[in-house]
Structure formats: structure tokens, C-alpha cells
Phi, psi and omega in degrees: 000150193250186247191178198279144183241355185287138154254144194324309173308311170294326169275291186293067166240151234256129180224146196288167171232142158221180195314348209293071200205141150315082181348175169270323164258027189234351198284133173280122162356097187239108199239165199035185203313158174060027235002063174094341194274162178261132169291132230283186157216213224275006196227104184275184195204145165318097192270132177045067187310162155072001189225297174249342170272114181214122197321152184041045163200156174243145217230119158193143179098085176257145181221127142274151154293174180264031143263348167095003209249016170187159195210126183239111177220163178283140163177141159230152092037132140309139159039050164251153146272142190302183194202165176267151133214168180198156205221141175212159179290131183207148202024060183069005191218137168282127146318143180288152194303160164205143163330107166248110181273099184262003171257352165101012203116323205313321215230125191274006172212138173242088168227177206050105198247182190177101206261126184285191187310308182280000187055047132241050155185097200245113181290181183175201186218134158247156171206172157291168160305345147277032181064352176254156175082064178264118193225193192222119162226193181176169207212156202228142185293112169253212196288344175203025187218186165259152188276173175316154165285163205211124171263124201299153224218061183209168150350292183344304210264020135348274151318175178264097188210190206214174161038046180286133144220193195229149097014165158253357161283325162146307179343103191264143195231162183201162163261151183253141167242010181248333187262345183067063167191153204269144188233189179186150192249140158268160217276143145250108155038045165100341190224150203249063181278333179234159185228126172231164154303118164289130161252080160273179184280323183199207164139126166244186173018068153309132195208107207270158159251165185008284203247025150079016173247026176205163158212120180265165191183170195225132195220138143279150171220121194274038173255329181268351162093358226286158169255009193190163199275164180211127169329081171268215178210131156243133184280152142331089174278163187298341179267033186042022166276163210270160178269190177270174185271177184208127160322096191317352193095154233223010156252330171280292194256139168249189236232052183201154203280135149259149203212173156054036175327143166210143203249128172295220224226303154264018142120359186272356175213129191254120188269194184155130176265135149238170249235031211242041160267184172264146185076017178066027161313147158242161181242112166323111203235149166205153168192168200308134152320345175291011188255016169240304183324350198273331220256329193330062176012119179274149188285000000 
């Protein structure tokens, strides 16, 4: 089976902005879950233009808590490093977007943010301002703040690698960029000693879901000739090995790159930045999880 065709230059690439966003005495009454937005069904849809979607500028890698009361996503700037911001609910109403530096400076780029299950603990990725000496760190929840940054202290950071997330058994997966393949730590009492290969055909910004019986993931796939990424899905079999991949489909995947898959916390919507602005800017998109389920191998 054949293997990713995407390049390191395509996932990092430095993209433009423009102003088009909300002050702080300009942020609209944003009241429930998601901020407020209405949810997409089987047709994805931009989520929360003008607020976290914002024409000319890119937007990619989103986490909620698993209360739905706080949001973490990746944006940048033109000839910016990439940066976290995030919003969270407090009397029923989302807070205006804000900036979060959780290395202080250390680290000149903060993306992929990732709120673990119980939301006291959110991983994330640094990297230089060229993409490299890319590693997994993460700041632990204190009573109304995030602790000091912590460089995760496992194998993992061995490599060059991105994009962690978890299971809700703890088990954490990433992509490797020295192996060019997706791995995974199984959880030990909180700490990552060992690392294995997942083995799928391909895949980069791997993304397990909830309950560890899916992976969503972004591929060129030179079995298919595509010329651009695309969304696939891999199922679980009871013998605890991946099905081959399968395409999302032509309502998911366009004639435009889709990158950065994510799963909410309950399991009901898959987010993804596509590539479809002029100079290739992206935008955050979601839509119902019933578009992996349709596809789900009958037992």
C-alpha cells in the first residue's frame, strides 16, 4: 500500500492575513456550545466566520474541552509565527478570542493545541520559525490558570515530531517527521516510555477518535493519482488492526487541499482546515460525523 505524498513545505506554509476580525469591544454575544454556532449536518460549513474563521488568514488544528466551555485553535499572521488563541465560556457567553503564549517566548511557534479528556491538560507542538526542531510539550490545569510548559519527558521527542492527541484511555498518538509516519505511546499511569507504529498506508495529522475505534488522517495518495490532500477514515477491526483507508467523499473532500483533522470530545463533529482561499489560505470547516459513519464496514 502506498504512503503520503504531502510535503513538509505544504504542511508548514507561512500564509497571509488580513484585519478582518474582532476588537474586544466589538465581539458579539456568542451564548452555548461551539460558540454559538449552528451545527453543520452531512455538508460541511465554515465555522464561526468573521470570529475564528477569518478570510486571509489561516486557521488550522482546533480542541475543545470535554465540557464544550473552552476552544483552542492555531492562527497566524503573514511572516508571523504560528500562535494558540482561545476562548472560553463564563456566564453563558464566549469570551473575546485572545493570544496564549504557554512557553513564554521560549519557543518561537505554538500549534496544534489539544485539551485532554478530563481538560487538565493540554499538549500542543513548538517548533522554530522555519518548522524545525519540532517537538510535544504541555501545561497541566492549575485553579484558574495553565502551569509552567512542560517538555514532554518520553521517547516521543526523540524525533522531529507534531500533532499529538489522545484516546480517552490516554493513549497518545502523533506524527513522526524524521520517520515520516504516524506512531502512538500507549498511556502508563500518565507517562509515554514506549512508542509504536500505527500501521496504516498513509496518512499525516493523524487524529484517533474518542473511543479509539476510528482515525481520521490527511493524505496524498499516490495510489489514486490525487494531486492534493484529502481526508481519509480508517476503521478498527476486532482484531485490532486498521481497515485500508477510505475517502470521505467528494461533500468532504474538494478540488482543495483538507489538512488537520479533528474530532470534538463527543464524538459528534469532525473539524479540518480547507485550503480553498486565494494564495491557498484556509479556513476551519466542520461537519457531522455521520459522514464517517455512513462509511463504517458492515459487521
Amino acid at each position: 500500500m502506498n504512503y503520503i505524498g504531502i510535503s513538509i513545505t505544504l504542511l508548514f506554509s507561512t500564509l497571509a492575513f488580513s484585519s478582518n476580525s474582532y476588537g474586544q469591544d466589538e465581539f458579539p454575544v456568542l451564548k452555548g456550545p461551539y460558540l454559538g454556532q449552528k451545527p453543520p449536518g452531512l455538508i460541511p460549513e465554515v465555522f464561526a466566520p468573521g470570529i475564528v474563521s477569518i478570510n486571509g488568514r489561516h486557521e488550522g488544528g482546533i480542541s475543545f474541552s470535554s465540557d464544550l466551555d473552552e476552544i483552542y485553535f492555531k492562527a497566524h499572521k503573514k511572516d508571523e509565527n504560528g500562535a494558540i488563541y482561545f476562548s472560553k465560556l463564563e456566564d453563558n457567553k464566549w469570551k473575546p478570542i485572545q493570544k496564549v503564549s504557554f512557553t513564554k517566548g521560549k519557543k518561537e511557534q505554538e500549534m496544534h493545541p489539544f485539551i485532554t479528556a478530563d481538560s487538565k491538560r493540554i499538549y500542543f507542538t513548538t517548533a522554530k520559525s522555519d518548522y524545525t526542531d519540532n517537538r510535544i510539550w504541555y501545561v497541566d490545569r492549575l485553579d484558574n490558570a495553565w502551569s509552567k510548559a512542560i517538555k514532554l519527558d518520553s521517547p516521543i521527542n526523540d524525533d522531529d515530531v507534531f500533532f499529538p492527541n489522545q484516546a480517552n484511555n490516554g493513549d497518545l498518538y502523533y506524527f513522526n517527521i524524521s520517520k515520516m509516519k504516524t506512531y502512538y505511546a500507549p498511556n502508563d499511569n500518565g507517562s509515554f516510555p514506549e512508542i509504536k507504529p500505527v500501521e496504516m498506508g498513509f496518512g499525516v495529522h493523524t487524529f484517533i477518535s474518542p473511543s479509539q475505534d476510528y482515525l481520521v488522517s490527511n493524505a496524498r495518495n499516490k495510489e489514486d493519482g490525487s494531486k492534493k490532500s484529502d481526508l481519509y477514515v480508517y476503521f478498527k477491526k476486532k482484531d485490532g488492526t486498521w481497515t485500508k483507508p477510505i475517502n470521505l467523499g467528494d461533500k468532504v473532500n474538494s478540488n482543495f487541499i483538507e489538512s488537520v483533522p479533528s474530532v470534538t470530545p463527543d464524538g459528534k463533529y469532525l473539524f479540518f482546515s480547507r485550503y480553498n482561499e486565494e494564495n491557498e489560505l484556509s479556513n476551519l470547516y466542520w461537519v457531522s460525523t455521520e459522514v464517517i459513519e455512513k462509511l463504517r464496514p458492515k459487521v
